[in-house]
C-alpha positions in Angstrom: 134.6 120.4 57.3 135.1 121.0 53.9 138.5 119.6 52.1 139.0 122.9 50.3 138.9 125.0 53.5 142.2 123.2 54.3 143.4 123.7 50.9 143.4 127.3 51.5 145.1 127.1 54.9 147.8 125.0 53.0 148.1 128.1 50.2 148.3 130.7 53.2 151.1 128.7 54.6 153.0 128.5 50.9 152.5 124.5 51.0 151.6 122.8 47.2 148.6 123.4 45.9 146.1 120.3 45.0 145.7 118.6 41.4 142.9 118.9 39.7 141.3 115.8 40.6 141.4 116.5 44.1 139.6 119.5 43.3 137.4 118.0 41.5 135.7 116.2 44.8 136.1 118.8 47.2 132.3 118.3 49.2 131.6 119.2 51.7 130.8 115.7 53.0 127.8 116.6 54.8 124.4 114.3 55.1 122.4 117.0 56.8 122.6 119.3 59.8 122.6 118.6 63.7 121.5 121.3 65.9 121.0 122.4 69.5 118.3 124.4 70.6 119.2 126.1 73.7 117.7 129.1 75.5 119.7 132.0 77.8 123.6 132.4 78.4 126.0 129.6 77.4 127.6 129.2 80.5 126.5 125.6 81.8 127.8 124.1 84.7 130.0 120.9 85.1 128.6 117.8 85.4 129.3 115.5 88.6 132.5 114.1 86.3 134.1 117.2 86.1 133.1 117.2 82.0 131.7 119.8 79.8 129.2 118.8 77.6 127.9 120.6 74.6 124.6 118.6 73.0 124.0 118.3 69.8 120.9 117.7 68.4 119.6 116.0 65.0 117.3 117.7 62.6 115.3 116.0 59.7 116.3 116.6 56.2 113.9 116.8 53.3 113.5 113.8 50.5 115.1 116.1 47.7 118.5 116.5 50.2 118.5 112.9 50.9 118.4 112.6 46.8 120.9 115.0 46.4 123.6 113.1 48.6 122.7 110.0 47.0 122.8 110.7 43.6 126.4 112.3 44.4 127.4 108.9 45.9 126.8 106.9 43.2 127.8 109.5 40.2 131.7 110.0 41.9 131.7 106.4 42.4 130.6 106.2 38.2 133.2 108.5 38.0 135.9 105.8 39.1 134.8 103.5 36.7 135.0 106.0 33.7 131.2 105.5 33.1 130.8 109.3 33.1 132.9 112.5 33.5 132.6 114.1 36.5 131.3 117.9 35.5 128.5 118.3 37.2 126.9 120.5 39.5 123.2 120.2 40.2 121.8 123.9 41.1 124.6 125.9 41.2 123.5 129.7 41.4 126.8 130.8 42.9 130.0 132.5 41.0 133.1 130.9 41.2 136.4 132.0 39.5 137.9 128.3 39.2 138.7 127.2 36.0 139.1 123.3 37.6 136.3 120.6 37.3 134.5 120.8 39.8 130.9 119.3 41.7 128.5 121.7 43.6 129.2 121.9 46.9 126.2 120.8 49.0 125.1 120.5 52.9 123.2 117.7 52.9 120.1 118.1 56.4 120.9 114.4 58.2 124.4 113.8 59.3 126.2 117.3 60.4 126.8 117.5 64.0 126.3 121.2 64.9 126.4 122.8 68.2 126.5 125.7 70.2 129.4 128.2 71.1 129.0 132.0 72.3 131.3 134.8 71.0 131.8 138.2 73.2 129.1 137.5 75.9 128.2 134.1 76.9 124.5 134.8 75.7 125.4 135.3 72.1 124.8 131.8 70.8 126.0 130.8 67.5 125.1 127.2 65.7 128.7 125.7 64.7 130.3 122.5 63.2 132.6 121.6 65.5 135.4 120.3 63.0 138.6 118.1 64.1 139.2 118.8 59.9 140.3 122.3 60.1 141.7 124.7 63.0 140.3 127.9 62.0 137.6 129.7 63.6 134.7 130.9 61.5 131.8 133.4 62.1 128.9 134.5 60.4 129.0 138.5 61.0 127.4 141.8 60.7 129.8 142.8 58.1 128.4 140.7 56.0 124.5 141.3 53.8 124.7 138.1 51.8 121.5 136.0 51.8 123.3 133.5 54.0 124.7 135.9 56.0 121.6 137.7 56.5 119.4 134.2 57.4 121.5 133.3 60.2 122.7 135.1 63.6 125.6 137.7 62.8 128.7 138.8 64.9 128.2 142.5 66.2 131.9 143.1 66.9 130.7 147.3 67.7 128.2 145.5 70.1 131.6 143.5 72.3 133.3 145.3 75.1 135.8 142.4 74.6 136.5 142.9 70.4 139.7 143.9 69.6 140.7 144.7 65.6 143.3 141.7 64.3 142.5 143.5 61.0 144.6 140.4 58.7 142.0 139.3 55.9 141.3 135.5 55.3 139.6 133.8 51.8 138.5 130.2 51.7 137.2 128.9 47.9 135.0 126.2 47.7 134.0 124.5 44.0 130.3 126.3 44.0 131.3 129.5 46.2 133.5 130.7 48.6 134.2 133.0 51.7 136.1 135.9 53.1 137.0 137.6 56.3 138.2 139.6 58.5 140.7 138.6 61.5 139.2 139.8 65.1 139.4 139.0 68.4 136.9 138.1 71.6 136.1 136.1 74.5 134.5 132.7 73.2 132.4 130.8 75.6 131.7 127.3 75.5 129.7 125.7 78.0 131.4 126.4 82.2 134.3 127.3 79.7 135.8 131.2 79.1 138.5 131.4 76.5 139.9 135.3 76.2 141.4 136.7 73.5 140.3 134.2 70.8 141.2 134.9 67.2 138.6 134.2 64.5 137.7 135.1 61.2 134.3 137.7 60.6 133.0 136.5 58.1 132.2 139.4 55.4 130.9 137.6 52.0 129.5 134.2 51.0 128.9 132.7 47.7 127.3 130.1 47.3 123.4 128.2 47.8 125.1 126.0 50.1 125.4 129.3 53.0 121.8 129.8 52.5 120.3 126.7 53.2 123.1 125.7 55.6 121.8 125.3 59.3 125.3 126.5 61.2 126.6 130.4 61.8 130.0 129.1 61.9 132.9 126.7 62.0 135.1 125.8 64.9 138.3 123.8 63.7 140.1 121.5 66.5 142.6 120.1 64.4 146.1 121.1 65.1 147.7 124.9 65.1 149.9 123.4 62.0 147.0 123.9 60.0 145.9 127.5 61.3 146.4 130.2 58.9 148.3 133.1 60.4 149.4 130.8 62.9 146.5 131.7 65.2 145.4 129.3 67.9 142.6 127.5 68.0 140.3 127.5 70.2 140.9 124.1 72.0 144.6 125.3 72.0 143.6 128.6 74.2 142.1 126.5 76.1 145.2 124.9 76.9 147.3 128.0 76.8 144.8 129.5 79.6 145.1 126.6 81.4 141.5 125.9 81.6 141.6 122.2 81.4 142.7 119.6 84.3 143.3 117.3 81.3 143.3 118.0 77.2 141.0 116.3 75.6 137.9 116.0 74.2 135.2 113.3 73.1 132.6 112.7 70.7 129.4 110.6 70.9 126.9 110.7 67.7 123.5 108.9 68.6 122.7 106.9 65.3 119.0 107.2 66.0 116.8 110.4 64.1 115.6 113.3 66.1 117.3 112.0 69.0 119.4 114.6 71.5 121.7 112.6 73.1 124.9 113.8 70.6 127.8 115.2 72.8 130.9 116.9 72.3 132.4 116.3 75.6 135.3 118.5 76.6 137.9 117.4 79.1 138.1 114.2 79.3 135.8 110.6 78.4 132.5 110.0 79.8 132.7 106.0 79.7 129.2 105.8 80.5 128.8 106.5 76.9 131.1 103.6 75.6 131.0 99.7 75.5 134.2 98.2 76.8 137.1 99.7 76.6 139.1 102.5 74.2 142.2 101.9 72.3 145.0 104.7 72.0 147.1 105.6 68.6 149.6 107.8 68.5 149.2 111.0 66.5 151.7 110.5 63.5 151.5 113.9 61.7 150.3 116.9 64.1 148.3 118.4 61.2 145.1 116.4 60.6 144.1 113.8 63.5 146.2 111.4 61.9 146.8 107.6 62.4 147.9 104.9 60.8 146.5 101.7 59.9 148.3 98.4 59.1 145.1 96.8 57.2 142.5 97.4 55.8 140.5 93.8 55.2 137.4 92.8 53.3 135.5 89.9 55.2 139.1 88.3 56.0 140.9 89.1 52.7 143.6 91.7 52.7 143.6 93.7 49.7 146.6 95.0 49.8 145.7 98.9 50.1 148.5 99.6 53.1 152.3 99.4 52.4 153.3 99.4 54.6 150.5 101.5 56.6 147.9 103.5 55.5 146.8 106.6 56.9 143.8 107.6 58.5 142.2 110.9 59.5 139.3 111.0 62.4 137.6 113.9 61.2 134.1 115.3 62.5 133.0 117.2 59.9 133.3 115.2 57.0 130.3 112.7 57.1 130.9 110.2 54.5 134.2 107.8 54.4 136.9 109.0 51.3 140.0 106.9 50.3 142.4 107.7 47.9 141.1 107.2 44.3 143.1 103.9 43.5 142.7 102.3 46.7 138.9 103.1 46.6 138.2 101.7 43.0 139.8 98.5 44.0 137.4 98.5 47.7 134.3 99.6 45.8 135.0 96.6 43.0 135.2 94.0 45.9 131.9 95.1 47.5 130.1 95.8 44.4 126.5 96.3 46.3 123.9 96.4 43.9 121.8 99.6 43.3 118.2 97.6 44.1 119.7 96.3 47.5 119.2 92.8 46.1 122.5 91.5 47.6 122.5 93.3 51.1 122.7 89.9 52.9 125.8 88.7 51.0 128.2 92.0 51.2 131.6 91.9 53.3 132.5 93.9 56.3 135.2 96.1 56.5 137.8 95.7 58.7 140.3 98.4 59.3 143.5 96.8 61.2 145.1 99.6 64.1 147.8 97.3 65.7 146.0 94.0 67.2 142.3 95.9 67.1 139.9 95.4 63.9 137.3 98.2 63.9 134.6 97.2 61.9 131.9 98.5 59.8 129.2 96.0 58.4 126.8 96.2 55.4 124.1 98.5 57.3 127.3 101.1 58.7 128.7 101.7 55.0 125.8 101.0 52.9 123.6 104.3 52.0 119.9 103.2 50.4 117.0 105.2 49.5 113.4 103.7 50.5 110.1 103.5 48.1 108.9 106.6 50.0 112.0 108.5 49.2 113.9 108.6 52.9 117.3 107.8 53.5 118.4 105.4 55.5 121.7 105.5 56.6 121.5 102.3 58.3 119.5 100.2 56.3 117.3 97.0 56.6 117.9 94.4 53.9 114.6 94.1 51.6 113.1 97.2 52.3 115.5 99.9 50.2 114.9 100.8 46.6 118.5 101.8 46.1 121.5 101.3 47.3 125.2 102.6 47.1 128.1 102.5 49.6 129.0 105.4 51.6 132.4 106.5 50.1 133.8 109.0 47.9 137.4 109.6 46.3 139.6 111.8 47.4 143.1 112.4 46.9 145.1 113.8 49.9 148.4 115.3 48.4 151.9 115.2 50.8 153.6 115.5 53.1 149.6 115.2 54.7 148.2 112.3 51.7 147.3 110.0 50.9 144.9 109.3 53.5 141.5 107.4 54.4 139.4 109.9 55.9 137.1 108.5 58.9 134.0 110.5 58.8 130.7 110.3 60.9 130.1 106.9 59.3 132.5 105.4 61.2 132.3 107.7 64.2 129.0 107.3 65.1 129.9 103.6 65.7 132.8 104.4 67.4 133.4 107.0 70.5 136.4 108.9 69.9 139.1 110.8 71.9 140.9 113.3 70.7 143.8 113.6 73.7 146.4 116.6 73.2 148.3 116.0 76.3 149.4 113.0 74.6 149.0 113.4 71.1 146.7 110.2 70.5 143.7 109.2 69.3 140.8 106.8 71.3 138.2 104.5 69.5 136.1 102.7 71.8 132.1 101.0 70.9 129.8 103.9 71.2 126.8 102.8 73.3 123.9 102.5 71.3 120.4 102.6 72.7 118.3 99.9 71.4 
C-alpha cells in the first residue's frame, strides 16, 4: 500500500524516521481500483486443488484519473532532473499537520487489485487491498461519519457476537490526509477459510479526498509480523498459528487485460495452470518487506552499475508502479530517455533484472505508460498510436536497515506470477499466463 503507512509502523516500533525527500513521494502507487462483486456469505469452497481463491475483478477508471497518474509520472521524474520543485498537490481538500513537501496522495481507478474478505460473520463482505507492503489490518467502521467512511460498508463491532475490545489506538499519516483507529478483535473469513481472534484496526477518522473516491473498505497487509505495530499478527500469520493451511503460501495472478475477472489471490499453495514454465525461488533476505536481492539490473545488455554488490528488491502488491532509489533511478530514466510523443517506442531497451542465473524482463510496452488522442491510458501500449508517453517509475528512497530498495509493483507482477511461501521464507516468479 501506501509507503507512509509503513513509515508509521516503523515510528510505533521506535525505528528512524524518513528524510524529507522520502516524504516528499509518499503515493500511494495506485493506477485505479480492482474489485470483486460477489453476492451471499464469504465462505467458498476449495477448489479440486485443494486452493482458495479469492477473484479480483478490474474496474474502468475515468480519463481525468488516467491524467492524474500521468501527469504525476512525468512531474517526479522532472523532479529528478531539477526541471521543477516538487510542491505540488493537485486538489487537495484534506488537512494535514506536516510541515514536509509533500504531493497529494491519490488512488488512481486502473491498476489496484481489490478483493473481498468478511469480518465477524462470513456474510459481511468488505472490498480490500490485499497488500504484501504492510502487515496491518485495516477496516472502515461504524465509529467513523467521515464522507469516506460513510460511502463505503462500515464495521458494526455492537452488531459481532465474536468482537472483543483490544482498546490500543493506532494513526497512519499520509501527505494529503491521514487515519486513525481503534484496536479490536473478530473472526475474519476469507474464502473456505475461518481465522478467530484476528486483531485489526476500526477505523474512526479519515482525511483526505483520496478515502472518498477510493473503491476499498479496507487494507489487509501480508507482509511480515516485523512490521506489525503492536506486534499483532497478521492475518496470513493466524492462519498459520491456527493451523489452517496444509502448506503457507500464497499466489498472485493479475490478468493484464481491462474488465477482465480472471485476477486471483490464491491462498495455499500455486495453481500452475496459471503460469508458463516453471517458477524460480529467492530466499527472503530481510523478514520485513518481501525482500530479495538482485545481482543486476541491465539495460538491453549493458550493466549500469546500480547493484554493489546486490540490490534489493521488494515484491509488493499494493504499490502499482515500479520505484528505485533516487540516484539509481535518474541514471535508469537517462538511459531510456522515451520521448513524451512516443516517437521512439520502437528503439527503447528492455530491462533486465538479474536474480542469480534468471533475467526477468520488462520490455518497452511493460514499463512504458502513454496516454492516447482520446485521453485513455494504456498501460501496455502500441507503438504509433499514443500521444504521450513516460516510463512507469517513481523515486523513492527506502531508509535502513530496510533501504535502499527497488520496489516491484503490479507492473512487473502482472507479468510475472508470484509466490509468497512462509514455510520457507522465499519468494517465486514464474511467466504469468496471459490470454491472447
Amino acid at each position: 500500500m501506501c509507503i507512509r503507512d509503513r513509515w508509521y509502523q516503523r515510528r510505533v516500533h521506535g525505528g528512524r524516521k524518513m528524510n524529507a525527500r522520502l516524504t516528499i513521494l509518499l503515493v500511494c502507487l495506485a493506477v485505479g481500483v480492482f474489485a470483486v462483486n460477489l453476492r451471499g456469505p464469504f465462505n467458498l469452497e476449495q477448489d479440486q486443488s485443494g486452493l482458495i481463491k479469492i477473484p479480483l475483478k478490474r474496474t474502468e477508471s475515468t480519463t481525468r484519473d488516467r491524467a492524474k497518474l500521468f501527469n504525476l509520472i512525468t512531474r517526479s521524474q522532472s523532479y529528478l532532473t531539477g526541471e521543477l520543485d516538487l510542491d505540488f498537490d493537485d486538489d487537495d481538500d484534506s488537512n494535514t499537520n506536516s510541515n514536509l513537501p509533500h504531493i497529494g496522495l491519490h488512488n488512481f481507478k486502473n491498476t489496484q487489485y481489490i478483493g473481498k474478505i468478511a469480518v465477524g460473520s462470513s456474510d459481511n463482505l468488505f472490498d480490500v487491498v490485499y497488500d504484501t507492503g504492510s502487515a496491518n489490518m485495516w477496516i472502515n467502521s461504524a465509529m467513523c461519519r467521515d464522507k469516506g467512511c460513510v460511502t463505503h460498508h462500515q464495521y458494526d463491532p455492537s452488531a459481532s457476537n465474536t468482537f472483543k475490545k483490544v482498546g490500543f489506538s493506532l494513526e497512519v499519516q499520509f501527505g494529503t490526509g491521514q487515519l486513525s483507529g481503534e484496536i479490536g478483535s473478530d473472526s475474519v473469513f476469507m474464502n473456505g477459510i475461518s481465522i478467530k481472534n484476528q486483531d485489526f484496526s476500526m477505523i474512526k477518522q479519515e482525511v483526505g479526498q483520496v478515502f472518498v473516491e477510493g473503491k476499498f473498505d479496507g487494507i489487509v497487509g501480508l507482509a511480515f509480523p516485523e512490521m506489525a505495530a503492536y506486534n499483532m499478527n497478521p492475518v496470513f500469520d493466524n492462519v498459520m498459528n491456527q493451523k489452517l493451511l496444509k502448506n503457507n503460501v500464497f499466489s498472485f495472478y493479475y490478468d493484464r487485460h481491462d474488465g477482465d475477472s480472471n485476477s486471483q489471490l490464491i491462498i495455499g499453495g500455486v495453481d500452475e495452470s496459471l503460469v508458463s514454465g516453471e517458477i524460480k525461488y529467492y530466499p527472503v533476505v530481510d523478514k520485513y518487506y518481501w525482500t530479495i536481492e538482485a545481482d543486476k539490473i541491465l539495460l538491453g545488455e549493458k550493466d549500469l552499475g546500480l547493484c554493489s554488490p546486490k540490490c534489493r528488491l521488494i515484491a509488493d502488491t499494493g504499490t502499482s508502479l515500479m520505484t528505485g532509489p533516487t540516484s539509481d533511478l535518474t541514471s535508469l530514466l537517462d538511459q531510456i530517455n522515451p520521448d513524451d510523443t512516443c516517437s521512439n517506442m520502437n528503439q527503447l531497451p528492455d530491462i533486465h533484472f538479474v536474480i542469480g542465473e534468471n533475467k526477468y524482463t520488462l520490455n518497452p510496452s511493460d514499463y512504458v505508460m502513454a496516454i492516447g488522442e482520446d485521453g485513455a491510458e494504456s498501460p501496455y501500449p502500441k507503438p504509433g498510436r499514443m500521444k504521450s508517453c513516460a516510463a512507469s517509475f517513481m523515486p523513492l528512497d527506502i531508509p535502513d536497515p530496510q533501504g535502499p530498495a527497488w520496489i516491484l509493483g503490479d507492473i512487473f507482477l502482472s507479468k510475472y506470477y508470484t509466490v509468497f511461501d512462509r514455510d520457507n521464507n522465499r519468494v517465486g516468479f514464474g511467466v504469468a499466463r496471459q490470454r491472447t
